[in-house]
C-alpha positions as a Markdown table, in Angstrom:
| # | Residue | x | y | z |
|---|---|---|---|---|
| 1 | Unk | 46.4 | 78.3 | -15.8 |
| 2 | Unk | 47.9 | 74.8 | -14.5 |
| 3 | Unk | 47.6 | 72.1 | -17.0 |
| 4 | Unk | 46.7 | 68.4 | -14.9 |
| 5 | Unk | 47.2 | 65.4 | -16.3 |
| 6 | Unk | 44.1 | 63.1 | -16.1 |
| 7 | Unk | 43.4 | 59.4 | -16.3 |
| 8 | Unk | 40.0 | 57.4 | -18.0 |
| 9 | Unk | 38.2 | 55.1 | -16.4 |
| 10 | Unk | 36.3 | 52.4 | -18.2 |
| 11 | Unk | 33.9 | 50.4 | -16.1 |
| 12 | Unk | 30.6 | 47.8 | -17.1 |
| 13 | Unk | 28.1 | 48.0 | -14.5 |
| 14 | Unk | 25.0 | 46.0 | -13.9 |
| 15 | Unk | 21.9 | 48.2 | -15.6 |
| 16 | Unk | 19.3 | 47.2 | -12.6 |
| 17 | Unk | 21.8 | 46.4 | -10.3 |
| 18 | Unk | 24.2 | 49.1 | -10.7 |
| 19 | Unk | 26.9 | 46.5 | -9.7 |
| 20 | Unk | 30.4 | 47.3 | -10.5 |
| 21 | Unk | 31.4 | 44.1 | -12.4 |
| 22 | Unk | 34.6 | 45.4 | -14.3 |
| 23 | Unk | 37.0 | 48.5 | -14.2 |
| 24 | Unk | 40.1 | 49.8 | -16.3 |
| 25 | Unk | 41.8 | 52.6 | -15.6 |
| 26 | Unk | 44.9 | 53.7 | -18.1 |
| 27 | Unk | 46.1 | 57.1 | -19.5 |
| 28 | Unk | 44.8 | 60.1 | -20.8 |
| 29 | Unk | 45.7 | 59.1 | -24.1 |
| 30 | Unk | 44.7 | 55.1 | -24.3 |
| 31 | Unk | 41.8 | 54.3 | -26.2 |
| 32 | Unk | 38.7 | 52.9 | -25.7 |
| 33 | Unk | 38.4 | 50.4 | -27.6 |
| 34 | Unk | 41.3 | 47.9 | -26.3 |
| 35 | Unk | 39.6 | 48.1 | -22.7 |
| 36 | Unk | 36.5 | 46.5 | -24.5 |
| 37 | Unk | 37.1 | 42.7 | -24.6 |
| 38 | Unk | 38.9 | 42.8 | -20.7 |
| 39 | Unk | 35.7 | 44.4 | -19.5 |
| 40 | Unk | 33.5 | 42.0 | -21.0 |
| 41 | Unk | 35.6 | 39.0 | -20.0 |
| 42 | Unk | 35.8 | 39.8 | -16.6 |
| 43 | Unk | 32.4 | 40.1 | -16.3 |
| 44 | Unk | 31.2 | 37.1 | -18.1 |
| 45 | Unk | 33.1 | 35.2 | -15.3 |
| 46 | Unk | 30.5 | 36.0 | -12.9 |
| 47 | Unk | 27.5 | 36.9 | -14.7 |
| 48 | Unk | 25.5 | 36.4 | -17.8 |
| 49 | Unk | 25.3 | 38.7 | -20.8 |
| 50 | Unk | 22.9 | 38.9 | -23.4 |
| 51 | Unk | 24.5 | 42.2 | -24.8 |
| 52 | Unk | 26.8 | 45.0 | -23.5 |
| 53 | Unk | 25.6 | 49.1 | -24.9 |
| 54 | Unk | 28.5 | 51.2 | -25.1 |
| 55 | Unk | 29.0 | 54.7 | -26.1 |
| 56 | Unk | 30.7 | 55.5 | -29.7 |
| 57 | Unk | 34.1 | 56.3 | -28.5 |
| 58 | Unk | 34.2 | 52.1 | -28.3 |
| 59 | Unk | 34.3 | 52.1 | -31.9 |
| 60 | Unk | 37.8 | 53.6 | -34.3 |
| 61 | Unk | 36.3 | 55.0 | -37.2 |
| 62 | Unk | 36.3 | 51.8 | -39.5 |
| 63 | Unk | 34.1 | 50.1 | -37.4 |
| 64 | Unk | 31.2 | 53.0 | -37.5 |
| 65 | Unk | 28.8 | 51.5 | -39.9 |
| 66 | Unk | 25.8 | 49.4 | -39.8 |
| 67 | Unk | 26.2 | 45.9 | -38.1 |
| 68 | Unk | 28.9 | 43.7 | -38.3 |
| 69 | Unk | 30.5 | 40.8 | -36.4 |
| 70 | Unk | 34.4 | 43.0 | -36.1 |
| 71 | Unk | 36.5 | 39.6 | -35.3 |
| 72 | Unk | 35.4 | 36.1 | -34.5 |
| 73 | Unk | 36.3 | 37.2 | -31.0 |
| 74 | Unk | 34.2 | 39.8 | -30.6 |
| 75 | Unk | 30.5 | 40.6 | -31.1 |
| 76 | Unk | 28.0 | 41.5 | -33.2 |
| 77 | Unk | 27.0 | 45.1 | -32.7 |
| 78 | Unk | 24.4 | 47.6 | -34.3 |
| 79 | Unk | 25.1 | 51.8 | -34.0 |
| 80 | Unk | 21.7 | 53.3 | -32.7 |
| 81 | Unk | 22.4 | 57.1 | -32.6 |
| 82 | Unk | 25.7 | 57.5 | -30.2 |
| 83 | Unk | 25.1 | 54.4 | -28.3 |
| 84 | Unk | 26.4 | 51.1 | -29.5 |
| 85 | Unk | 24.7 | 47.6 | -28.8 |
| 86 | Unk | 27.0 | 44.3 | -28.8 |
| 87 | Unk | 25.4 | 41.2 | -29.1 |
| 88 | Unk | 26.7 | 38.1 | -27.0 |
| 89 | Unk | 24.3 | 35.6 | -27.1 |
């Protein structure tokens, strides 16, 4: 069997609008997490946010518990089963 290499696409979309707002695409191997404050910049350019949900590959092991503001940078967020919900407001 041939072996492919693949590439990941991260990507924050509108939830009623469906709009496109922000893409990423890097390597098979890059994580998720460093696409997280690019995505959420580019969109807060152009539209308002309230808060961003995420799935848990977002999230390195050490953050995984309960919520917590991670950096002064960066949200708050609270784990709710495998989807993640960062507070911007």
């Amino acid at each position: 069997m041939e072996r492919h290499e693949w590439i990941k696409v991260h990507l924050m979309c509108g939830t009623k609008t469906n709009i496109v707002t922000s893409i990423e695409i890097t390597d098979q191997h890059s994580g998720d997490w460093p696409q997280f404050k690019g995505l959420v910049d580019t969109t807060a350019r152009n539209f308002m946010m309230n808060e961003v949900s995420a799935d848990k590959a977002y999230l390195s092991s050490d953050r995984r518990s309960g919520k917590r503001r991670l950096r002064p940078s960066l949200p708050e967020y609270e784990l709710q089963d495998s989807c993640l919900r960062f507070f911007l407001s």
